[in-house]
N, C-alpha and C positions, 0 to 999 in steps of 0.2 A: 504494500500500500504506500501510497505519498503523499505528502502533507498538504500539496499544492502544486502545479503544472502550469508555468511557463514557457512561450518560444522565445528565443533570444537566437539571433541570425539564424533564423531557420531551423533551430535545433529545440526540438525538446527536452526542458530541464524539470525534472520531475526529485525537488529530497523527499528522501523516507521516514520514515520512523523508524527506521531499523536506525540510521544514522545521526537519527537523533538520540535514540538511545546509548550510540556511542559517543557521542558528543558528553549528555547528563553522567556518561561515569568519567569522561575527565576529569568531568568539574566535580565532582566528587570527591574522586582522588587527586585531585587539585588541594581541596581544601579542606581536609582530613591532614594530607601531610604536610601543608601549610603551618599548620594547628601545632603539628607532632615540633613542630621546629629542627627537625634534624640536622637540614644545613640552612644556610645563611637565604634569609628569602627574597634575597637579589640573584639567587642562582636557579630558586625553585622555577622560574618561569622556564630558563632555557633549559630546564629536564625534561619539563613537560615537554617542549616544542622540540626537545628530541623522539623524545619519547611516541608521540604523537606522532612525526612525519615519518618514524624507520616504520611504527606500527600500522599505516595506513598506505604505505606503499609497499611493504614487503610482506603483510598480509594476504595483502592484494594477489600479489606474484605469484605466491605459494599455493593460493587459492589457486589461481589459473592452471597452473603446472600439474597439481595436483587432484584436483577436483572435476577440470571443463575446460580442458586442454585443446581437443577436438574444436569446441564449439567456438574459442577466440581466435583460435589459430583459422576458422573459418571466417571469422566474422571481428577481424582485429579492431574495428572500432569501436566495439562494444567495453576493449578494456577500459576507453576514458569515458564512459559512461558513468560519472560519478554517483548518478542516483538511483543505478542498477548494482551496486557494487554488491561483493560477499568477500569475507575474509575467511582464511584460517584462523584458528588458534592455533598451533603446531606453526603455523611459519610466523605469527607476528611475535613468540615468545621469545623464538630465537632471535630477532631481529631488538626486541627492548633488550637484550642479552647484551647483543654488541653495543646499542645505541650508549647503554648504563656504562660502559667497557671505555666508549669513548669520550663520556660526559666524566667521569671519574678519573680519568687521563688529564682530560684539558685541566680539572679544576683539582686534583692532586686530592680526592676525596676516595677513603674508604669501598673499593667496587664491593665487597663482600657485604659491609653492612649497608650501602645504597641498595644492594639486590634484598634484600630481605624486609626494609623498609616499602620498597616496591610491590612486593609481592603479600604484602598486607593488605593491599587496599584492590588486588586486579578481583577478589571474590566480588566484588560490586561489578564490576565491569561485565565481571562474566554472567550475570542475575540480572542484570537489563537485557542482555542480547539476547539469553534463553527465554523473559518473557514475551520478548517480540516475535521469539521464535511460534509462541503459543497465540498472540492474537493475531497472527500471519497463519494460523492453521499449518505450519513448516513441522517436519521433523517427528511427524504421529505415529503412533502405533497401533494397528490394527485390534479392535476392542471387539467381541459379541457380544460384549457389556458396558450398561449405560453410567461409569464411573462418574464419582465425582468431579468437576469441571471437564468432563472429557465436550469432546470437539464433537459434534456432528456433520457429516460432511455426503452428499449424496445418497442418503438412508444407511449409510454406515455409523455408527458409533467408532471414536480413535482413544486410547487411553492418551490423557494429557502428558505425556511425555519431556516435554521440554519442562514443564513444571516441578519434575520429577528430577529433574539435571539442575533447574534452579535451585533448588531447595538444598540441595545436595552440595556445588559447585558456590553455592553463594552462601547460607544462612550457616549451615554445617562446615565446613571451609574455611568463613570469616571468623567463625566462633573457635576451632582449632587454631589456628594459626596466633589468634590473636592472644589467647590463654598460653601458650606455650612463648610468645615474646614477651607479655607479661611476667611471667612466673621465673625468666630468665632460663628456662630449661636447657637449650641449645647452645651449640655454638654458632659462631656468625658464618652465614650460608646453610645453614641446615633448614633454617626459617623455610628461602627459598627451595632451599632442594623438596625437603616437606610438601609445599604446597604444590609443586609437578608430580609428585608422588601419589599423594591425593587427589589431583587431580586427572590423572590417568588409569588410578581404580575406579574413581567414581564415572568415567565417560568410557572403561572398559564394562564397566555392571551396565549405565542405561543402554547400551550398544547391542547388549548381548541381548538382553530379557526383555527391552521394553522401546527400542526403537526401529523405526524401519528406517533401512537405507536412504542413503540421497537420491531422488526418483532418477536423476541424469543418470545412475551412477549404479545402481544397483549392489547384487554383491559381487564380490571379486573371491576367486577361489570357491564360487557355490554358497558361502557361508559369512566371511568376515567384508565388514563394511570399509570403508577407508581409514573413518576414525580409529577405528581399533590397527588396524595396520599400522596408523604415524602415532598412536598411545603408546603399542607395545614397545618398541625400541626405547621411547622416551622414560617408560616407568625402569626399564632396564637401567640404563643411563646414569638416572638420579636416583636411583638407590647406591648406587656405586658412588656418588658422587655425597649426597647424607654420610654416608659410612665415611668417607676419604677427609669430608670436613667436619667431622667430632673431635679432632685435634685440635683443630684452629682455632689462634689467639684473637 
């Protein structure tokens, strides 16, 4: 859906509500770690506006390459279609990785406690996307039952699915993570590694039980979706990587 449809030289510009949704977790997580003070907040703007341009262009990418490859590579205009966009998770994480790699370079700040700081606040980010997922009717799973908030959709009932991701990815998530930097339990980087960690259980469960594929996309291999394909390696990963930074001062 869009919020409004304009032409401007000929061209249809149509923003979403998916993209406003990402927009409201900037500002969010703008002003949550505004709040936290961590570093100096004449630095906080150019985090964000790193942070924001590697995550919205190389999301972007990720998506394409990996999601609907075919269909750009047919139809390349479509990439700057900004009010058709879809991103990865799995490619914009890696890319706030570097962004944080390089903002922490320039300004001679802690990358290890800048990633964990960060990865406080992305559970919001990811709880606006999934409920947009849900009043966009995206990402359902086929129901013979009439669930609570489930979707109807051409005399079928869908279990509310994405709701099931929010819940999980956002309210459970924010509430872990943020008890354990509370509580001081971790070392620095575990925070972030944690929450990849958690987050690759909780999108390998709805993957498995309770979501249907991407309709472009279907399954790959008879069985597993794409998400669980770019999960798997990732929960690999940062468990090794939890375990490697329990040492660190």
């Amino acid at each position: 859906m869009t919020i409004f449809e304009i032409t401007l030289l000929g061209l249809k510009i149509a923003p979403t509500y998916y993209g406003l949704m990402y927009a409201l977790s900037f500002l969010a997580g703008y002003f949550i770690l505004k709040k936290r003070n961590f570093i100096d907040k004449s630095k906080m703007d150019d985090l964000f506006l790193y942070i924001f341009l590697w995550v919205v262009l190389w999301g972007r990418v990720w998506y394409i390459f990996f999601y609907d490859f075919s269909n750009y590579f047919s139809n390349p205009i479509d990439i700057i279609k900004v009010w058709q966009w879809w991103m990865s998770f799995h490619g914009w994480v890696i890319w706030v990785i570097i962004s944080m790699i390089v903002f922490s370079k320039k300004y001679k700040i802690d990358f290890l406690k800048l990633s964990d700081q960060i990865t406080l606040v992305l559970p919001i980010w990811l709880w606006l996307g999934r409920i947009w997922n849900y009043l966009n009717k995206e990402l359902l799973w086929y129901s013979d039952y009439n669930w609570f908030l489930a979707v109807y959709i051409n005399n079928v009932w869908y279990f509310p699915s994405p709701l099931l991701e929010s819940f999980l990815e956002w309210l459970l998530l924010f509430l872990i993570l943020n008890y354990f930097y509370i509580k001081w339990l971790f070392k620095k980087w575990q925070i972030a590694s944690l929450f990849l960690i958690l987050y690759s259980i909780f999108r390998l469960f709805v993957e498995m039980f309770f979501r249907q594929p991407d309709s472009h996309i279907g399954y790959i291999f008879w069985y597993f979706t794409m998400g669980e394909i770019l999960s798997l390696p990732m929960f690999i990963i940062w468990i090794i990587l939890f375990l490697r930074f329990k040492h660190a001062k």
